[in-house]
N, C-alpha and C positions, 0 to 999 in steps of 0.2 A: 416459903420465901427464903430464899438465901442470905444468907447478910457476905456484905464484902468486905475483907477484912483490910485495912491501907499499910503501909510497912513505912516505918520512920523513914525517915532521910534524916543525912546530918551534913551540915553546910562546910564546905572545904575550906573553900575562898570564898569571898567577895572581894570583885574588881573595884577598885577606884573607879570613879566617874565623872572627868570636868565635865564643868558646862563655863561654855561662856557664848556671847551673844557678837556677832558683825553686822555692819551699815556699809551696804556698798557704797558706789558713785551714785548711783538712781536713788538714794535713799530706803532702800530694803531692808529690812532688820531680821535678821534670822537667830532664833536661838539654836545653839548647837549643843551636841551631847558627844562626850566619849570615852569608853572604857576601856580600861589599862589593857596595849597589844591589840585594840580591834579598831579601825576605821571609825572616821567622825560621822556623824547623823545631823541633817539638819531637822530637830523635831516640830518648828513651825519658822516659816516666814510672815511676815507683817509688811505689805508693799504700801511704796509712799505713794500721794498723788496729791499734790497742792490741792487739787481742787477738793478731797473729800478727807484726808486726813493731816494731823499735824504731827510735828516730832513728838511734841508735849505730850500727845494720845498712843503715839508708838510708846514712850515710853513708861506712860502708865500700863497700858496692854503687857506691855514686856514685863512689869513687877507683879501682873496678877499672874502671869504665865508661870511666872518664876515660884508663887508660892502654889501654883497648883502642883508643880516637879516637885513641892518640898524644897524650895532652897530658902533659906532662911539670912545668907550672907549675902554682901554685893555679888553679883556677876559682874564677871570682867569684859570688857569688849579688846577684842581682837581685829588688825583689819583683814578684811576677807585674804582669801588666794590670791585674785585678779589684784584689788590694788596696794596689797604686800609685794609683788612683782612690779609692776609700776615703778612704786618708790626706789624697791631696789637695784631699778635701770637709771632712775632720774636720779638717783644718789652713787653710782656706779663710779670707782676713779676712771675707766675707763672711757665711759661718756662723757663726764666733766674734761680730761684730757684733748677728747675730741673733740669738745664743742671750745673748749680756750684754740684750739688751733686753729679753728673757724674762721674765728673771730680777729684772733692775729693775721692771719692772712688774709683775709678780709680788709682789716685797716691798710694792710700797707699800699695797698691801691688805692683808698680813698683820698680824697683831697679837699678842703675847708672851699666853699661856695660862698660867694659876695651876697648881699645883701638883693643886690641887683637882679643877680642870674637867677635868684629864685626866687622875687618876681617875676622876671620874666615867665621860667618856667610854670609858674603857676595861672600866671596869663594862658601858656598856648592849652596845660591841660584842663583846666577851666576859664573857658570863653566866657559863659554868660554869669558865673558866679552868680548862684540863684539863691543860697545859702553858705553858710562858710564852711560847709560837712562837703559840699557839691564836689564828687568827685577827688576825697581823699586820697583814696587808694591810686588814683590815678595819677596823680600829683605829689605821692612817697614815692610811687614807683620810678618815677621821674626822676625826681631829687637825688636816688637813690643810685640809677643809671649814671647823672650828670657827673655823680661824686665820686663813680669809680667801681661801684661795685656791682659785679658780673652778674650775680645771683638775682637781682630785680629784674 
């Protein structure tokens, strides 16, 4: 029998390693892994679904997940890619810029409606008024037209 002899190693580096955990919009909870210079990993997702789980149980799953990795301090949650983008469109001065100009141009067309005319109007776009919801949208849309603005 031969014997195999093994030959030391000796350790260079060790990478740093975050972890931290994202909840998307669907409520999906991913923990994520990454070491210093290399691409993130998602090492397990946990999907939501009202009917069979709750947050409370995502987030216990997530502490036992956490000490199975050995993490021993909070993890951090981060929001995903998708709605870290999002926010940074909805929080953009550029979109806020755009959407105030909208809306200024928008007003100056409009014009304040009697009491009367929208009665009336809500008379022709609700006839039988079967409920007070009957035909909302049909009935802003209106109002909306009457007042001046293009976009209804």
């Amino acid at each position: 029998m031969s014997e195999t002899s093994l030959q030391a190693v000796k350790i260079v580096k060790i990478y740093p390693t975050e972890f931290w955990y994202e909840k998307d919009m669907m409520g999906t909870m991913s923990l994520k892994a990454q070491h210093e210079g290399m691409h993130e990993c998602t090492l397990v997702q946990i999907p939501y679904d009202y009917a069979y789980t709750s947050n409370a149980g995502q987030w216990a799953l997530l502490q036992h997940l956490c000490k199975y990795f050995g993490l021993l301090k909070d993890i951090e949650q981060r929001p995903s890619k998708f709605d870290a983008e999002l926010i940074r469109q909805a929080t953009s001065v550029d979109v806020i810029d755009k959407t105030q100009e909208r809306v200024e141009e928008s007003a100056k067309n409009v014009h304040e409606l009697s009491d009367e005319r929208i009665i009336e109007i809500r008379q022709k776009t609700t006839p039988f008024d079967l409920s007070p919801w009957a035909d909302t949208l049909a009935f802003a849309r209106a109002l909306l037209k009457e007042a001046g603005n293009q976009d209804a």
